[in-house]
C-alpha positions as CSV (number, residue, x, y, z in Angstrom):
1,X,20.0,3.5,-47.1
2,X,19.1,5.0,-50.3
3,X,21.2,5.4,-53.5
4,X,22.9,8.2,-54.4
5,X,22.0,10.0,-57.8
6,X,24.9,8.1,-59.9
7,X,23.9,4.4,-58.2
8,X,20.6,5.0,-59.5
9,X,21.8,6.2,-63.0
10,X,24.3,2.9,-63.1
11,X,21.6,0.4,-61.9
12,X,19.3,1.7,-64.3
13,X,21.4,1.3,-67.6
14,X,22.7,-1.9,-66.3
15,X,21.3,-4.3,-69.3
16,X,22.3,-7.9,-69.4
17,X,20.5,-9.5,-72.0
18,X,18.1,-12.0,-71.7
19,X,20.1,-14.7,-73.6
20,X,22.8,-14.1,-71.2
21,X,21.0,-13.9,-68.3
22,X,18.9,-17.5,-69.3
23,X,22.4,-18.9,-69.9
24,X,24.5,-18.1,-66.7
25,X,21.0,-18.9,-64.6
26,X,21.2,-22.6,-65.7
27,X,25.3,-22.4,-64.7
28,X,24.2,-20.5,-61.1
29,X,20.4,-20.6,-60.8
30,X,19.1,-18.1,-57.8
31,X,23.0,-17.0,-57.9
32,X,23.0,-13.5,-56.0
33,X,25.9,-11.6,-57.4
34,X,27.6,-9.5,-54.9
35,X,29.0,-8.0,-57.8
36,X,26.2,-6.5,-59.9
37,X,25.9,-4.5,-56.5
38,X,30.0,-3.1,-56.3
39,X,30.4,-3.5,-60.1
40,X,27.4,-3.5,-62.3
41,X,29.7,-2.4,-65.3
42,X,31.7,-5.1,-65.3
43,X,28.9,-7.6,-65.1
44,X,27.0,-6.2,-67.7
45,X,30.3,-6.6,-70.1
46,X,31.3,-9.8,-69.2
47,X,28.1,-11.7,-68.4
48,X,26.6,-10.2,-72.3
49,X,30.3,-11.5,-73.6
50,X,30.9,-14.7,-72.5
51,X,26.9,-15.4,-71.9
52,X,25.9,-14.3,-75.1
53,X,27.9,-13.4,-78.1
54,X,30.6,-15.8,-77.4
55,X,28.3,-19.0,-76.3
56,X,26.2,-17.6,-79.5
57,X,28.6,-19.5,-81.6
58,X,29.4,-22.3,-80.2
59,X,28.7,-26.0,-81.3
60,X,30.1,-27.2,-78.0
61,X,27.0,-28.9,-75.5
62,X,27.2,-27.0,-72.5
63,X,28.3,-30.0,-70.7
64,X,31.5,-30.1,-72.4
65,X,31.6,-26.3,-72.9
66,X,31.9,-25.9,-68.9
67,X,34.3,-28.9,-68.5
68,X,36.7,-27.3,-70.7
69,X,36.5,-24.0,-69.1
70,X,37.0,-25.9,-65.5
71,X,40.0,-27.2,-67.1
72,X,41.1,-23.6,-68.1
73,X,40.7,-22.5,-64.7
74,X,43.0,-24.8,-63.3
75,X,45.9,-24.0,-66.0
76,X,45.0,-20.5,-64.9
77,X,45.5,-21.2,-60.5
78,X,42.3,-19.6,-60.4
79,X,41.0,-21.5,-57.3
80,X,38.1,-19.2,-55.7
81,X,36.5,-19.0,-59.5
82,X,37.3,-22.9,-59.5
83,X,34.9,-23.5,-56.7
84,X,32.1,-21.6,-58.0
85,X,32.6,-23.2,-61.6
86,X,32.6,-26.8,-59.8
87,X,29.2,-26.1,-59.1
88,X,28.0,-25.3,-62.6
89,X,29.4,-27.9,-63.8
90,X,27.3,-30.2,-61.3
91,X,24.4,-28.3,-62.5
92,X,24.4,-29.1,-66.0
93,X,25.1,-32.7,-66.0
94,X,28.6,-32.6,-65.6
95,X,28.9,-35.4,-62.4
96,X,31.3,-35.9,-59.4
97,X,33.5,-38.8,-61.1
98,X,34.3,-36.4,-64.3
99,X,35.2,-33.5,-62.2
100,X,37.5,-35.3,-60.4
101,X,39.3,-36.3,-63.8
102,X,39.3,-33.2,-64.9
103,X,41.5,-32.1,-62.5
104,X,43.4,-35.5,-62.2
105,X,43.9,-34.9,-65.8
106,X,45.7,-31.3,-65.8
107,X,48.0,-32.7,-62.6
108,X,50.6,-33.9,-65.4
109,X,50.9,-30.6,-67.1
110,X,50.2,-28.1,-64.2
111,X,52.3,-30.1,-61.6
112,X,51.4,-31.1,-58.2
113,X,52.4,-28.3,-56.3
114,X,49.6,-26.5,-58.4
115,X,47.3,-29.0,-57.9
116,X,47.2,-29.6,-54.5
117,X,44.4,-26.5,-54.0
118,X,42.3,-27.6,-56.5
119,X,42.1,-30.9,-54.7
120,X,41.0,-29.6,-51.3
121,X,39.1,-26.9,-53.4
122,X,37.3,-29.8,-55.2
123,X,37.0,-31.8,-52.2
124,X,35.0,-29.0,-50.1
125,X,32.6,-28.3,-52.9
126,X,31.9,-32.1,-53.1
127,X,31.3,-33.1,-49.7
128,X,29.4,-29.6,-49.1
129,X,26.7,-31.4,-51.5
130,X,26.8,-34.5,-49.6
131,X,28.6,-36.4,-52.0
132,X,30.3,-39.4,-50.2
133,X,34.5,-39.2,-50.4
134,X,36.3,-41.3,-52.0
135,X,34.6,-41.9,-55.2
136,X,35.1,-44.7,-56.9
137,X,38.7,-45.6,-58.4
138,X,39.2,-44.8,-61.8
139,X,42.6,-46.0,-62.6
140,X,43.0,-49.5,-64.7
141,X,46.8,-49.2,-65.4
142,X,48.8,-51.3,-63.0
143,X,52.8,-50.7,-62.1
144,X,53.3,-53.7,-64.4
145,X,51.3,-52.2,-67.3
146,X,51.2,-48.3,-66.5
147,X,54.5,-47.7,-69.1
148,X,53.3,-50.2,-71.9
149,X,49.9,-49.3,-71.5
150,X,50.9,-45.2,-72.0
151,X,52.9,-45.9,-74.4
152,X,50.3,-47.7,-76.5
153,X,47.9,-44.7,-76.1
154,X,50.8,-42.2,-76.6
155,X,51.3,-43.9,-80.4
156,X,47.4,-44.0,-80.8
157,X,47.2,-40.4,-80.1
158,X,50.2,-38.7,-81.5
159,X,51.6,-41.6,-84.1
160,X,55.1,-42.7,-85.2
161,X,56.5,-38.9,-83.6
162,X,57.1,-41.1,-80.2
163,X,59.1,-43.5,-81.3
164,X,61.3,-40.8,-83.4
165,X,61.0,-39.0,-80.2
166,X,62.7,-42.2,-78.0
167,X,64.9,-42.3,-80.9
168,X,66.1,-38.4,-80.6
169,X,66.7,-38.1,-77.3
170,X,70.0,-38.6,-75.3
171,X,71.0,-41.9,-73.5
172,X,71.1,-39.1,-70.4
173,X,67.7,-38.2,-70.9
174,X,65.7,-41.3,-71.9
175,X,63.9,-41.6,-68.4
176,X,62.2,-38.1,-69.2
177,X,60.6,-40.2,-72.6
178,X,59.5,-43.1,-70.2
179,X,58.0,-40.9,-67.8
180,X,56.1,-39.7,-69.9
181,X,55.2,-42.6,-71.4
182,X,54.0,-44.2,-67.7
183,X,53.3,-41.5,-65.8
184,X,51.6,-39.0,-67.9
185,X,49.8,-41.5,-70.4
186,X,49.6,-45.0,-68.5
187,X,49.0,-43.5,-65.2
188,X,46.3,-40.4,-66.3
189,X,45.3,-41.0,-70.0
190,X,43.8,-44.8,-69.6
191,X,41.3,-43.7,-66.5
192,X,37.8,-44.5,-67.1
193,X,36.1,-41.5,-66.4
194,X,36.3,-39.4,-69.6
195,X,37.0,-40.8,-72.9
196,X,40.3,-40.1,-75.2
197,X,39.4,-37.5,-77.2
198,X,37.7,-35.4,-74.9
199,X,40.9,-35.7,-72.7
200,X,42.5,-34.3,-75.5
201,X,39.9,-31.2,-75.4
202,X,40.6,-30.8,-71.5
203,X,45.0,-31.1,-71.7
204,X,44.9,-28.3,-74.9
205,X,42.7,-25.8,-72.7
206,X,44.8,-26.5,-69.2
207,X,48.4,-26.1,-71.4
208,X,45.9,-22.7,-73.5
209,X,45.4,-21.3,-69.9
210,X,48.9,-22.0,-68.6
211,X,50.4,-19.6,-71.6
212,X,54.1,-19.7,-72.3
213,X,53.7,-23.7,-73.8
214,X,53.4,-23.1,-77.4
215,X,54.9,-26.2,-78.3
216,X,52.7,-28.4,-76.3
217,X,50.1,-26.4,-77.8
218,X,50.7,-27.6,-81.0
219,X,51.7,-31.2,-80.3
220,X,48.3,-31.3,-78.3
221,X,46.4,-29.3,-81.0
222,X,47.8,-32.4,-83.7
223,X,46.6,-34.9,-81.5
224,X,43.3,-33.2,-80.9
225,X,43.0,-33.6,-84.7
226,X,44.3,-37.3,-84.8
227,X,41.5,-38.5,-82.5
228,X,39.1,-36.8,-84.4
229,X,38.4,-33.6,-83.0
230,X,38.6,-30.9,-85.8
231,X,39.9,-28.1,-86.9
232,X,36.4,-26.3,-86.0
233,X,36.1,-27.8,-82.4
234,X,38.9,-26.4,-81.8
235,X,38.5,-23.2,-83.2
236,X,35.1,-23.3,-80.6
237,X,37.2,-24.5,-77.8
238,X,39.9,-21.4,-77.9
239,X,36.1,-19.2,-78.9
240,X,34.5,-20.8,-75.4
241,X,37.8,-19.9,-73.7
242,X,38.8,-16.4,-74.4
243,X,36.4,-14.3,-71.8
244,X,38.4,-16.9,-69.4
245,X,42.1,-16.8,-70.0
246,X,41.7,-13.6,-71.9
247,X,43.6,-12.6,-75.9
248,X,47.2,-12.6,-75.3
249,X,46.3,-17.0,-74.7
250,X,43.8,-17.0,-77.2
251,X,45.6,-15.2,-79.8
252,X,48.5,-17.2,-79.2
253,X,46.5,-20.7,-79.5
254,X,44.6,-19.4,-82.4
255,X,48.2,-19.3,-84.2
256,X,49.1,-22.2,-83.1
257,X,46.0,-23.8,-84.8
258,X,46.5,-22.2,-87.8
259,X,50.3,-23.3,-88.1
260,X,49.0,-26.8,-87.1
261,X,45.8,-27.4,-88.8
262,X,46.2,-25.8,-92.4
263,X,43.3,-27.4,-94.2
């Protein structure tokens, strides 16, 4: 079959630079994209965005760089784009223990009923590399410890604000303070896997993704900051993430930075 006039005149102004081109090859070496065949266009505007000018800036490693965007994904309930990004992330370094907290990490702020996909999703793409299911246990926070423990790394992270926060809240609504206190830091924030502050990185760009959660945004953004990621990661994180959640998010986080982090 040979290409009509206009294919030819598409394929042959099709020009993805060679930066970008170096960069999403070490992501999906030997990828063949069905879609520089249906949509060169697109390709060409998004692989020279996000490939090139936006990764042009960054500080990030691309280790880190791809784990947050696989965090973004899941605030986003992208789960065919998931798959494919689980793989990059295996081929640069990122391994099968940290993707798995990753995900494990957004389950608190996406809910389980979101998560559930990105489980089997993350499950397929591991054992289709022959990785051997279950991996080793990560969790160190016991039923006896899990709400003391959270609560310990609650204060570390975010300061005096929880205990005015137990203080403020109705007799009625107290459990919803000690959930979070067990649950969301005791049972997912004192995993071995991935370290504090980089699990701060990966909660601001699942709750970035999910849109709608400017508060968190900023509580997450302030205890980004407290654990010693600044003002300038941050500002490359919501960078990395734009040509994945798109501007509406990443105008909305950038404001939220700037009302949070004014120095």
């Amino acid at each position: 079959m040979t290409n009509t006039p206009q294919q030819d005149k598409t394929q042959s102004s099709m020009r993805i630079s060679e930066a970008a081109h170096k960069r999403h090859e070490e992501l999906f070496p030997n990828h063949q994209s069905t879609l520089k065949v249906t949509d060169p266009e697109l390709i060409e505007i998004f692989d020279n965005f996000a490939f090139d000018e936006v990764i042009a800036l960054s500080k990030l490693d691309t280790k880190t760089r791809v784990m947050l965007i696989l965090a973004s994904i899941v605030g986003s309930q992208a789960v065919s784009e998931y798959k494919v990004m689980v793989g990059a992330a295996l081929n640069v370094g990122v391994t099968p223990i940290e993707v798995k907290e990753i995900l494990y990490q957004a389950v608190p702020y996406v809910g389980m009923a979101k998560a559930f996909d990105f489980v089997h999703a993350t499950n397929e793409v591991l054992s289709s590399k022959g990785i051997q299911l279950p991996l080793a246990g990560q969790s160190i926070a016991s039923p006896e410890t899990r709400y003391d423990e959270g609560l310990a790394v609650q204060k570390a992270i975010f300061g005096e604000i929880i205990d005015q926060m137990y203080e403020r809240s109705p007799q009625d609504q107290l459990h919803i303070q000690k959930f979070l206190s067990a649950n969301c830091f005791g049972d997912y924030y004192t995993r071995n896997g991935i370290d504090i502050g980089v699990r701060e990185l990966l909660t601001l760009s699942v709750l970035i993704a999910l849109g709608g959660v400017e508060s968190q945004i900023k509580g997450h953004i302030q205890g980004n900051l407290n654990v010693g990621n600044g003002k300038d990661t941050l500002l490359d994180l919501i960078t990395q993430l734009l040509p994945w959640v798109g501007y509406p998010r990443t105008l909305n986080a950038l404001q939220c930075l700037n009302e949070v982090a004014t120095k």
